[in-house]
Residue frames as qw, qx, qy, qz and C-alpha x, y, z in Angstrom:
[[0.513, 0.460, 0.546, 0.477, 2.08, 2.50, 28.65],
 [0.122, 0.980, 0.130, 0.088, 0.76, 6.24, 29.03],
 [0.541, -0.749, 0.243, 0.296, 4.51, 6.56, 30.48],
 [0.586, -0.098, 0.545, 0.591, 6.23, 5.69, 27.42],
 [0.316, 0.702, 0.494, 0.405, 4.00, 7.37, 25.26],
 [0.164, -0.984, -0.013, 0.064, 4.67, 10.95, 27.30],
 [0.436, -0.663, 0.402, 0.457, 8.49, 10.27, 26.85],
 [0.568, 0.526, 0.599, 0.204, 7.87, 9.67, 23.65],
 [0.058, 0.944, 0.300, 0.128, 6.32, 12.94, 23.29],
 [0.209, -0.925, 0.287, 0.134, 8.76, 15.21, 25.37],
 [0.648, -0.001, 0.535, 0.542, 11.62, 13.05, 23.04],
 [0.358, 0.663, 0.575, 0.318, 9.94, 14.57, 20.07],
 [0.015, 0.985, 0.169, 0.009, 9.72, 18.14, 21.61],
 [0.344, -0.860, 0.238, 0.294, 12.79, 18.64, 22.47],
 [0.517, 0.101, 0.682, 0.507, 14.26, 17.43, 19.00],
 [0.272, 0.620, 0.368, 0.637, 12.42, 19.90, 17.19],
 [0.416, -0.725, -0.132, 0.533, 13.46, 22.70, 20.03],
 [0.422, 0.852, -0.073, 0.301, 14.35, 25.94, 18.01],
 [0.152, -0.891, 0.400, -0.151, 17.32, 26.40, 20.62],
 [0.569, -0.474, 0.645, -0.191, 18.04, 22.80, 21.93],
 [0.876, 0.376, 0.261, -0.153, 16.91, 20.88, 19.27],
 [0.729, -0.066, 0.599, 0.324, 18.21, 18.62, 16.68],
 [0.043, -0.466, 0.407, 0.785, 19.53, 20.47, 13.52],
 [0.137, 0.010, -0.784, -0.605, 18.31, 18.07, 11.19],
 [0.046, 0.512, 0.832, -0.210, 14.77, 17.31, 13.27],
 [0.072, 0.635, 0.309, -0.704, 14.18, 21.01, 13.50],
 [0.081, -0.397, 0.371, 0.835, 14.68, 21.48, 9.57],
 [0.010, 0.201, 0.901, 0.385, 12.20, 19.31, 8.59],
 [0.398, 0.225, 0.121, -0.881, 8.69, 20.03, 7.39],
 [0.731, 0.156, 0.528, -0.403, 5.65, 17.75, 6.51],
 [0.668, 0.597, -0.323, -0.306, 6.96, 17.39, 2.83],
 [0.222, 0.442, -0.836, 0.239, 10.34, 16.00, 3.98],
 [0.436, -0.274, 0.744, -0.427, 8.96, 14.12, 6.45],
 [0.818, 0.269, 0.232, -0.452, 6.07, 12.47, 4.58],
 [0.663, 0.451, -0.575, -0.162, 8.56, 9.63, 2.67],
 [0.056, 0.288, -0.825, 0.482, 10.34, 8.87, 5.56],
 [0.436, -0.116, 0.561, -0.694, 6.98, 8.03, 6.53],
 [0.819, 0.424, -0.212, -0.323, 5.78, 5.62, 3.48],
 [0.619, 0.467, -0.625, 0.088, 8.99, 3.97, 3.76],
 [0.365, -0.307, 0.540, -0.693, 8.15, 3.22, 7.57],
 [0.765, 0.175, 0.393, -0.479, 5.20, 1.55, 6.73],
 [0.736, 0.407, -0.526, -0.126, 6.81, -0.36, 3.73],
 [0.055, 0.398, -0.868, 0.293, 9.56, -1.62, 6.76],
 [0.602, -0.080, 0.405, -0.684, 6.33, -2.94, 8.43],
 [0.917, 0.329, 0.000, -0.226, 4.81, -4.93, 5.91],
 [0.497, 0.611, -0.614, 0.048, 8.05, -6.40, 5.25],
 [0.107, -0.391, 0.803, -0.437, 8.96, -7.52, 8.76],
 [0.746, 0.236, 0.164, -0.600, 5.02, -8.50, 8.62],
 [0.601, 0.610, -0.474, -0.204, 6.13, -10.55, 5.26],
 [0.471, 0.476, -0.666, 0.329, 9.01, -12.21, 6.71],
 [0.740, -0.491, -0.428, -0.169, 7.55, -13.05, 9.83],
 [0.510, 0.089, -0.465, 0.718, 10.42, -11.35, 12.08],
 [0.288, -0.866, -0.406, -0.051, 8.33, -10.30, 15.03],
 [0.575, -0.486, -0.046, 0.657, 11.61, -8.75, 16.83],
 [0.364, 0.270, 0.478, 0.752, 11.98, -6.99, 13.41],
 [0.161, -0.678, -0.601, -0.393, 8.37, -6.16, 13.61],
 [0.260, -0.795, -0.518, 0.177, 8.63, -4.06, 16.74],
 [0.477, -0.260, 0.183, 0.819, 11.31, -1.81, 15.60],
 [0.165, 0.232, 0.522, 0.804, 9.70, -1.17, 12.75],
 [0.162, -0.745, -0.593, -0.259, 6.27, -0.34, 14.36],
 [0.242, -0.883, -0.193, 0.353, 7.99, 2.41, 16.87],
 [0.240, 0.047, 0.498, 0.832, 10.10, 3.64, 13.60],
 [0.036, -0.479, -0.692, -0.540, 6.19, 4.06, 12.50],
 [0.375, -0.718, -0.509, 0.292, 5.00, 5.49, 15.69],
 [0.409, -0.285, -0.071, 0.864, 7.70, 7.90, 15.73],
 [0.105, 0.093, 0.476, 0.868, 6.72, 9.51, 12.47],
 [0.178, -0.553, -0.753, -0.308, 3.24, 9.84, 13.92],
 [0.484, -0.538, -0.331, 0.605, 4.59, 11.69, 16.66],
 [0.429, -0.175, 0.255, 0.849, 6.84, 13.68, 14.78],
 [0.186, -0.541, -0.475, -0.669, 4.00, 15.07, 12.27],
 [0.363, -0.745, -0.559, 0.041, 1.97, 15.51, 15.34],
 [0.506, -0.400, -0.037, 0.763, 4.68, 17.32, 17.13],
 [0.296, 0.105, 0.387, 0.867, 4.93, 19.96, 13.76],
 [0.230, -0.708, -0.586, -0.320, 0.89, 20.26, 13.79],
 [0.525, -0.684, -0.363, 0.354, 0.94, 21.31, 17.32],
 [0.292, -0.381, 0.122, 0.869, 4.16, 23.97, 16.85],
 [0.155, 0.262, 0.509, 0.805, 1.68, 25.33, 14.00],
 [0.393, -0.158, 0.242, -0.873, -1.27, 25.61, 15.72],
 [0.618, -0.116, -0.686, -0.367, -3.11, 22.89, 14.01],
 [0.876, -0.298, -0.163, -0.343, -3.82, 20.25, 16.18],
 [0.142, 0.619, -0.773, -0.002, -1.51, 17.45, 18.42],
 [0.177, 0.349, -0.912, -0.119, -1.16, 14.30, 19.44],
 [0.387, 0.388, 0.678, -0.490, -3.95, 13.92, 21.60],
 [0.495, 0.458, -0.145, -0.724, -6.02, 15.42, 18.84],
 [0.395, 0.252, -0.837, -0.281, -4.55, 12.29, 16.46],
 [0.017, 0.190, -0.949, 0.251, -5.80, 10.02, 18.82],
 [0.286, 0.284, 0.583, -0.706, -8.70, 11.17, 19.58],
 [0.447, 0.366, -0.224, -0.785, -9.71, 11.61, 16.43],
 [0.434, 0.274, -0.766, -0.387, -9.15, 8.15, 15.23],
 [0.075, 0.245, 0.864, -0.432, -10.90, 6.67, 18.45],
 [0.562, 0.442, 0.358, -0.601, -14.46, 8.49, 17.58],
 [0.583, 0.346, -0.561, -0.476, -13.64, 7.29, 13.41],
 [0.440, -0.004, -0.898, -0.029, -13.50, 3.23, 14.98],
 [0.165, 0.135, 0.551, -0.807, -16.59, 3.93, 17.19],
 [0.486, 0.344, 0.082, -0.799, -18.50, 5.33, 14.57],
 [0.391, 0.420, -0.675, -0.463, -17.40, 2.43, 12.39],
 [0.367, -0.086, -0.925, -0.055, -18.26, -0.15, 14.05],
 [0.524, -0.267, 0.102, -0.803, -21.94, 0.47, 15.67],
 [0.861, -0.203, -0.266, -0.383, -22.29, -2.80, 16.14],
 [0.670, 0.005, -0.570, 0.476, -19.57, -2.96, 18.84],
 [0.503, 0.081, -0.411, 0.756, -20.45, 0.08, 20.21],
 [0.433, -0.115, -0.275, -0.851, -23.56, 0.97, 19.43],
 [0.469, 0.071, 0.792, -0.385, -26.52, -0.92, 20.00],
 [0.598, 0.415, -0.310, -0.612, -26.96, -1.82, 16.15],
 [0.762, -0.276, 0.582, -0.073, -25.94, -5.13, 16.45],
 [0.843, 0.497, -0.138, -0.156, -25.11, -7.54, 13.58],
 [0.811, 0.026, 0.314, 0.492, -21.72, -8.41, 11.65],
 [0.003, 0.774, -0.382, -0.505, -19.41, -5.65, 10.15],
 [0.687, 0.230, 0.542, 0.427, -19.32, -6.96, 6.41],
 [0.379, 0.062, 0.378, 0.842, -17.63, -5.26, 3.47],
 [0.053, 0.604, 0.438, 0.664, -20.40, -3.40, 2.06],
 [0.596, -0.552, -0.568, 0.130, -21.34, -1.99, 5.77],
 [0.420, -0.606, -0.008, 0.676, -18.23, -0.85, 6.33],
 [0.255, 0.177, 0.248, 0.918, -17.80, 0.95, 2.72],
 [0.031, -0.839, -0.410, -0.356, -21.38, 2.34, 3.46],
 [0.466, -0.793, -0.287, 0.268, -20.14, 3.92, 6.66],
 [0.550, -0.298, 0.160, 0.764, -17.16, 5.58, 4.90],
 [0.109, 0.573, 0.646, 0.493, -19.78, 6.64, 2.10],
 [0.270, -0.798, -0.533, -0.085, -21.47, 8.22, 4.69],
 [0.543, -0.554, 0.046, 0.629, -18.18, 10.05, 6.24],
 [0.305, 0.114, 0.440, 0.837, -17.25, 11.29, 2.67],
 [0.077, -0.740, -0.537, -0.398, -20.82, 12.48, 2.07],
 [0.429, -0.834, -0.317, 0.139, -20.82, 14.30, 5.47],
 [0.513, -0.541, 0.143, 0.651, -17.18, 16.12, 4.74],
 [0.244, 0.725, -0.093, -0.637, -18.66, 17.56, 1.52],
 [0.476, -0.152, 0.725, 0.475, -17.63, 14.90, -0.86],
 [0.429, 0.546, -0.249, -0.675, -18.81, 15.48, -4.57],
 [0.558, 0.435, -0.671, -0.223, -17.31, 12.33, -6.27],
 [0.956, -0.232, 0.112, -0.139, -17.62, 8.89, -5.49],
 [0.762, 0.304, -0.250, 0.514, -13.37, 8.93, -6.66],
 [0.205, -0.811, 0.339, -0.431, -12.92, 11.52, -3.19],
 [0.784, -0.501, 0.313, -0.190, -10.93, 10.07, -0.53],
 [0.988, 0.079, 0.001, 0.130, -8.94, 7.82, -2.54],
 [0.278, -0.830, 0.310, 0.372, -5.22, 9.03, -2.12],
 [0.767, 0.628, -0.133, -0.018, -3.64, 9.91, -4.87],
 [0.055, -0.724, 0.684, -0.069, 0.01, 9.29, -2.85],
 [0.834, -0.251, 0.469, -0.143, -0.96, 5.46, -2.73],
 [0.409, -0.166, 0.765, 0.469, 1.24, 3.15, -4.89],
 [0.258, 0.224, -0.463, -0.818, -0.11, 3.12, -8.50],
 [0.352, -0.169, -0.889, -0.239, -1.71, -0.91, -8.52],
 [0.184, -0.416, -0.759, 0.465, -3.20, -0.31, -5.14],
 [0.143, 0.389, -0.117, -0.902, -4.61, 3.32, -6.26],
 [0.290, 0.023, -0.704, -0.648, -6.28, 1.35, -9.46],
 [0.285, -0.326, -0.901, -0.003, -7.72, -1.31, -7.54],
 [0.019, -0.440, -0.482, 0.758, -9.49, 1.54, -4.94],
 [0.388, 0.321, -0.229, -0.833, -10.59, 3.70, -7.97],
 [0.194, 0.119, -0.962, -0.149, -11.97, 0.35, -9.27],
 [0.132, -0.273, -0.857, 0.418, -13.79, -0.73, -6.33],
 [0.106, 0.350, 0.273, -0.889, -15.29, 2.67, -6.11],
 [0.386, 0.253, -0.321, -0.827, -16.69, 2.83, -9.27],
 [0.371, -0.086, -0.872, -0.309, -18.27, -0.35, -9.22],
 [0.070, -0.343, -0.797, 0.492, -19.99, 0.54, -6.30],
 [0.099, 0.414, -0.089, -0.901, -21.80, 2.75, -8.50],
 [0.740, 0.504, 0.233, -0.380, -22.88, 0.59, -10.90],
 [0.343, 0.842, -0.351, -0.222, -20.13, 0.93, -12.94],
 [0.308, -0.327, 0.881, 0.147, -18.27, -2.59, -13.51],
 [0.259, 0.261, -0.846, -0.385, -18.86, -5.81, -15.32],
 [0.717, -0.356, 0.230, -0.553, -20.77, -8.33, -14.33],
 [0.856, -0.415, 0.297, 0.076, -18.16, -10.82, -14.69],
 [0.310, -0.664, 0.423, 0.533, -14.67, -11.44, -16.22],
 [0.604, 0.425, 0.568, 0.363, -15.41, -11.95, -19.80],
 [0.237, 0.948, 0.200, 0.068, -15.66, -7.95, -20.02],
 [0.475, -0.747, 0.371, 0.282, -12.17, -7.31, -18.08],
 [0.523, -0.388, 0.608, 0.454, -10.25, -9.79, -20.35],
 [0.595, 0.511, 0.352, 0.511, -11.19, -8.73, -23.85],
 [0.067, -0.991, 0.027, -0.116, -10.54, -5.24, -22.25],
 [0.800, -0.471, 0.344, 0.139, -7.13, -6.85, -21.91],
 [0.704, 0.294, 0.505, 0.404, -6.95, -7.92, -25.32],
 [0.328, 0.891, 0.251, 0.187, -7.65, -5.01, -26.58],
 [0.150, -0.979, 0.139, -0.020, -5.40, -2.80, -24.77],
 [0.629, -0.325, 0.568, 0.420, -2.35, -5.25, -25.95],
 [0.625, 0.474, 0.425, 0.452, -2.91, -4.54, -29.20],
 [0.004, 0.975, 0.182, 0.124, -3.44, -0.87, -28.66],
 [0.367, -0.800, 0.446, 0.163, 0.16, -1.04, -27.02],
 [0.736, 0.230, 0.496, 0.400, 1.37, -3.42, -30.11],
 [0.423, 0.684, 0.449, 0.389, 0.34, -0.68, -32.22],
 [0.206, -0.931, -0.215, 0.211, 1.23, 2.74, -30.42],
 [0.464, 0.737, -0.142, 0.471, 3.32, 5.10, -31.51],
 [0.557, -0.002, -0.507, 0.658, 6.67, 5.79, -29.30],
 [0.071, -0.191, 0.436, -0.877, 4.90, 8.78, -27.71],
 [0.621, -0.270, -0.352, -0.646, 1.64, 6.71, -27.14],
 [0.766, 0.030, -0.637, -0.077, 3.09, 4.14, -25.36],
 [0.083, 0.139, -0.673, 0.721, 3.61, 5.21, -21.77],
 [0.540, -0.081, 0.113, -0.830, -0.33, 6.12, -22.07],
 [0.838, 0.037, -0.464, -0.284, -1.11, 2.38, -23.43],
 [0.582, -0.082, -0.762, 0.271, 0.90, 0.59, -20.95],
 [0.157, -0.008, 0.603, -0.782, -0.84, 2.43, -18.38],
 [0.680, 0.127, -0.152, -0.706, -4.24, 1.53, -20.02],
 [0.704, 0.011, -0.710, -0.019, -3.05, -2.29, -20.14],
 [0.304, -0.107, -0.781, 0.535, -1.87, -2.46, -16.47],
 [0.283, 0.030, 0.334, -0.898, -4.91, -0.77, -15.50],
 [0.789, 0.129, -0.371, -0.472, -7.09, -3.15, -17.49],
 [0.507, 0.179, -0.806, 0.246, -4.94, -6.17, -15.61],
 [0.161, -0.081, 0.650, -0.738, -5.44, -4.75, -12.20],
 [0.666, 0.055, 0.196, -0.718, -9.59, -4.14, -12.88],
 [0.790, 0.129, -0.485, -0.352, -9.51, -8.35, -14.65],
 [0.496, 0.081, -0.769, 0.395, -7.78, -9.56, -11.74],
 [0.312, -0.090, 0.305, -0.895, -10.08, -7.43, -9.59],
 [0.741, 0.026, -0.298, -0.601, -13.16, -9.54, -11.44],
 [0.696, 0.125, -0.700, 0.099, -11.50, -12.84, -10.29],
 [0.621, -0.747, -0.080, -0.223, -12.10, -11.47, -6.71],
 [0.854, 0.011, -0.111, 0.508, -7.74, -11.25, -6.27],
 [0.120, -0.978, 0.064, 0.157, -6.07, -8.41, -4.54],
 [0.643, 0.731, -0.172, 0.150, -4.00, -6.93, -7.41],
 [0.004, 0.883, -0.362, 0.300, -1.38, -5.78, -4.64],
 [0.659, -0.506, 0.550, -0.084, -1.06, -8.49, -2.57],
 [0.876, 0.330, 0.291, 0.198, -0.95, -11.11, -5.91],
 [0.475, 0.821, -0.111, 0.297, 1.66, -8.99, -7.67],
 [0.278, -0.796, 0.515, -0.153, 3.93, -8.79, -4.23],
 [0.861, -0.149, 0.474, -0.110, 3.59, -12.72, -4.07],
 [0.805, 0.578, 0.133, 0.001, 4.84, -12.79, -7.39],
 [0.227, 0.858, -0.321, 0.329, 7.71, -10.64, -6.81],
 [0.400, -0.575, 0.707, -0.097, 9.05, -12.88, -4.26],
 [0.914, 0.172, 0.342, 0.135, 8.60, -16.17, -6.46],
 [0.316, 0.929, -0.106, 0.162, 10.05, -13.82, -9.00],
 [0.263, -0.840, 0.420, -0.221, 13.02, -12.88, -6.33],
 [0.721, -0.392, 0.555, -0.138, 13.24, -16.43, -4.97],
 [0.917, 0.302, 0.252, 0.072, 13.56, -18.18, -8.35],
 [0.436, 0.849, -0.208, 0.214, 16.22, -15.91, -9.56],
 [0.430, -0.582, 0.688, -0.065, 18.84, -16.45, -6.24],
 [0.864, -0.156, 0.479, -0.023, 18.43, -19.93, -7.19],
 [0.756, 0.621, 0.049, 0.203, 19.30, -19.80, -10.87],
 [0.329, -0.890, 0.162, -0.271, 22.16, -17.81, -9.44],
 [0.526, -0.506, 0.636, -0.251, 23.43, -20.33, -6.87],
 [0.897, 0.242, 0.371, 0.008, 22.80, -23.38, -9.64],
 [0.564, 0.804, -0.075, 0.171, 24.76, -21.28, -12.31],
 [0.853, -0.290, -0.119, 0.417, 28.35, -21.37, -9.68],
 [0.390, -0.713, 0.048, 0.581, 28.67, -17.80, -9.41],
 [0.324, -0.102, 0.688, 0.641, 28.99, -17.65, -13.85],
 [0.436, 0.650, 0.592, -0.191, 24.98, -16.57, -14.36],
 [0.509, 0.819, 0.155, -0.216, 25.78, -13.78, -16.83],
 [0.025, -0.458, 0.722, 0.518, 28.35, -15.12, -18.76],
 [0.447, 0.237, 0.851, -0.141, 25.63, -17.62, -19.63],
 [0.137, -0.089, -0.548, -0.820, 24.00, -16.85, -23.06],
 [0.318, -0.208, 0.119, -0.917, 20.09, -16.43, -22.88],
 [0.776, 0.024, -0.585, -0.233, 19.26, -20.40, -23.37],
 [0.539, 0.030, -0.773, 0.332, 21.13, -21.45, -20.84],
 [0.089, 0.053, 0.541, -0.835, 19.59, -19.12, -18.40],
 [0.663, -0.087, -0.464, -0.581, 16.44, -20.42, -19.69],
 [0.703, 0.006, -0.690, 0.173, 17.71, -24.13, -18.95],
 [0.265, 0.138, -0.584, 0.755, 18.48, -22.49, -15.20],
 [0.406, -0.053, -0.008, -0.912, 15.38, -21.03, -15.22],
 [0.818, -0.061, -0.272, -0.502, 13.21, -24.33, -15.81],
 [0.532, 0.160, -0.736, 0.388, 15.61, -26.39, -13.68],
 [0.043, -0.231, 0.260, -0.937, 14.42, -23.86, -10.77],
 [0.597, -0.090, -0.108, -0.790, 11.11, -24.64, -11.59],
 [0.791, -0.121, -0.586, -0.130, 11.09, -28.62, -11.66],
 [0.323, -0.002, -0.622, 0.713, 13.05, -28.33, -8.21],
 [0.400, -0.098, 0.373, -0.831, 10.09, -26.41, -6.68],
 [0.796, -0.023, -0.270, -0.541, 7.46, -28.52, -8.22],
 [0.657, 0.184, -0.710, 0.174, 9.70, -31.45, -6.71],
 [0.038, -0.119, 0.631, -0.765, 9.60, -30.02, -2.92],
 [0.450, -0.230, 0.066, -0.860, 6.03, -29.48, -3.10]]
């Protein structure tokens, strides 16, 4: 293994060579790179998704690379390289789990592990109990975290009767809004969804993907029922295609 990982590496260097190197490797710079690297880790979860292990390892040394590759840039700056990466993230799952490595013993449950991150933020100077939370993370996943946080504070409901008139409300508020109000309200609603579906103890991100493939999966069909004629179809009938779609699933199940 340490063998693949070093050719790895000396892959990497000699791709961002200022003499030998790859034009387009050498031009990049942690901005550019840093999508290519989100969209890595989307391929993941997908393959993940779809259960396509073969898929799945492609996509994890696609993911590797880009860990390299940043590393690789650090290093030509001064910063820090790969070792460094490694190393670091070996003493962070050490410290995290004392009771694997330590001699604290127990169970590693949720609140445990957010103290120990509590404690990581606190020690790197945090101020805010909203530090740490990246602000590059999707928008629903990003709520739920800011969420989470604050309720570890004190700050939440104490069950979902507050969330969903905080629902209500913020549909009317986006009934009523004026045309430049309304980007602000429908972020105020879907942020009110996220924190009422949060109360119901449902990750927002994973429920909302799951959807998007029923979503996905119901629509091919309507599609493939409709003989290839779906939008010439007036909006009834693609109703009619639509609940056809539906008794057929309920019919498998």
């Amino acid at each position: 293994m340490a063998n693949e990982i070093n050719r790895l590496l000396r892959i990497m260097a000699r791709l961002r060579d200022k003499e030998r190197g790859c034009e387009w490797d050498t031009a990049q710079t942690f901005q550019t790179i840093a999508p290519y690297t989100i969209e890595e880790a989307y391929e993941v979860a997908d393959a993940i998704e779809r259960e396509d292990m073969e898929e799945l390892r492609g996509e994890l040394g696609d993911l590797l690379f880009q860990v390299v590759f940043h590393a690789q840039m650090a290093k030509e700056a001064g910063h820090f390289g790969f070792e460094e990466v490694a190393k670091t993230i070996s003493d962070k799952m050490e410290a995290r789990h004392p009771h694997i490595f330590g001699s604290e013993g127990g169970v590693m449950e949720e609140s445990r592990w957010e103290d120990l991150k509590a404690a990581e933020r606190q020690a790197d100077g945090s101020t805010s109990a909203m530090d740490g939370v990246a602000s590059a993370l999707p928008a629903l996943l990003r709520a739920q975290k800011l969420q989470k946080r604050a309720a570890r504070h004190g700050f939440d409901w104490p069950d979902t009767e507050g969330p969903r008139a905080k629902v209500v409300e913020e549909i009317e508020e986006l009934d009523t809004a004026t045309p430049d109000q309304r980007a602000e309200e429908a972020g105020d609603f879907l942020f009110a969804a996220v924190n009422l579906v949060r109360a119901y103890g449902i990750d927002a991100e994973e429920a909302l993907r799951a959807a998007n493939r029923k979503f996905e999966r119901r629509f091919r069909e309507m599609e493939e029922l409709a003989g290839g004629d779906f939008e010439q179809r007036n909006l009834e009938q693609q109703e009619e295609l639509w609940q056809e779609v539906k008794r057929r699933e309920k019919a498998r199940l």
